[in-house]
PAGU-381160 format. One record per residue (C-alpha): residue in three letters; x, y, z. Coordinates in steps of 0.25 Angstrom, whole numbers. Example, Ala and Ser with C-alpha at 12.3 -4.5 7.8 and 13.67 -1.06 7.14 Angstrom:
BEGIN
FIKOL rest    c1    c2    c3
FIKOL  ALA    49   -18    31
FIKOL  SER    55    -4    29
! end
This chain:
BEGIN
FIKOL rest    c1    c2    c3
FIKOL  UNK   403  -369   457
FIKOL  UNK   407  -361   445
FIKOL  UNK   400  -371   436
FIKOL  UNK   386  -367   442
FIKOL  UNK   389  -354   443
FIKOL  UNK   392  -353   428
FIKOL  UNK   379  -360   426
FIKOL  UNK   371  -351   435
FIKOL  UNK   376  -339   428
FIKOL  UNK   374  -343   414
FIKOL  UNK   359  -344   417
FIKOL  UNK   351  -334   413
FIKOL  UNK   349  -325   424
FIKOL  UNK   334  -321   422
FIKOL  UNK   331  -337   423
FIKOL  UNK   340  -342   434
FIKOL  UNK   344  -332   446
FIKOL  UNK   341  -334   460
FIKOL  UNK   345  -348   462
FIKOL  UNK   351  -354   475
FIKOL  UNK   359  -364   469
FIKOL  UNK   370  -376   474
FIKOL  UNK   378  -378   463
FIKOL  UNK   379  -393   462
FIKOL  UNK   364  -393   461
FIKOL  UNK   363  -382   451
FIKOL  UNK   375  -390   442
FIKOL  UNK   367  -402   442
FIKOL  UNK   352  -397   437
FIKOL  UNK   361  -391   427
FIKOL  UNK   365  -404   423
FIKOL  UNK   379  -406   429
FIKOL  UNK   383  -418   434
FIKOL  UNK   397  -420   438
FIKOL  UNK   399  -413   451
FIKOL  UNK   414  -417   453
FIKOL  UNK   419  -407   442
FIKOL  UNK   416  -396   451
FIKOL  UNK   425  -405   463
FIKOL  UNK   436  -394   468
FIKOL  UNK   444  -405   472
FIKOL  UNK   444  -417   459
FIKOL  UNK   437  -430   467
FIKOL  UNK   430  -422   478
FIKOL  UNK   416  -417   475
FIKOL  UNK   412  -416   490
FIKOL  UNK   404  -404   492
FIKOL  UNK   404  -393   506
FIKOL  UNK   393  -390   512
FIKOL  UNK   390  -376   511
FIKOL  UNK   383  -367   520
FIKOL  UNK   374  -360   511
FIKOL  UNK   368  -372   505
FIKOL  UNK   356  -378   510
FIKOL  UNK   358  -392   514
FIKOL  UNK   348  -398   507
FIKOL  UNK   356  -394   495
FIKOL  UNK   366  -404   499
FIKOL  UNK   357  -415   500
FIKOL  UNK   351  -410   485
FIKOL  UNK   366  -412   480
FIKOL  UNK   370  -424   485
FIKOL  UNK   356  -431   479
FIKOL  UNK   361  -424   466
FIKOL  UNK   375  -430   467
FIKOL  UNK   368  -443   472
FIKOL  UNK   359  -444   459
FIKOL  UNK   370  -441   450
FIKOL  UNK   378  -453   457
FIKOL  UNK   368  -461   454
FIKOL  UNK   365  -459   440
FIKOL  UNK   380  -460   436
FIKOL  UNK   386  -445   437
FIKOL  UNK   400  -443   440
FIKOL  UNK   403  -431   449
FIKOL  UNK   394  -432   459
FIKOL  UNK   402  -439   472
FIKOL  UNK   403  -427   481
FIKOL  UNK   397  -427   494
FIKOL  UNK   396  -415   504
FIKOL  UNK   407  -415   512
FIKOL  UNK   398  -408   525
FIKOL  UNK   386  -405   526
FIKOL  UNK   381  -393   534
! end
């Protein structure tokens, strides 16, 4: 996502490089709370799985989006479409 990659590179290099990061995860310990914005397609947030990411990334993510449910966040109905 542009939106973590923006943030990413806006760091200060010397105090955050070398990081393995999923963007959802990083979006939301910087506070981000809407999920859906970044929808390709308006109303679907489902998410792909993706070879390159450890699956216990995607249970990590949908604990987040759970949480965020719960507490009242809007943006956060997607669900993995697969799951490697």
């Amino acid at each position: 996502m542009a939106e973590a990659a923006r943030r990413i590179f806006a760091k200060k290099s010397t105090a955050f490089s070398g990081h393995n990061l999923i963007d959802d995860l990083f979006l939301r310990s910087e506070g981000v709370t809407d999920m859906d914005q970044y929808s390709v397609t308006p109303g679907n947030s489902d998410l792909g799985a993706d070879f390159f990411v450890n699956p216990e990334h995607f249970d990590a993510i949908e604990q987040e989006r759970l949480a965020a449910k719960e507490r009242g966040e809007k943006g956060n109905e997607g669900k993995f479409t697969s799951k490697l």
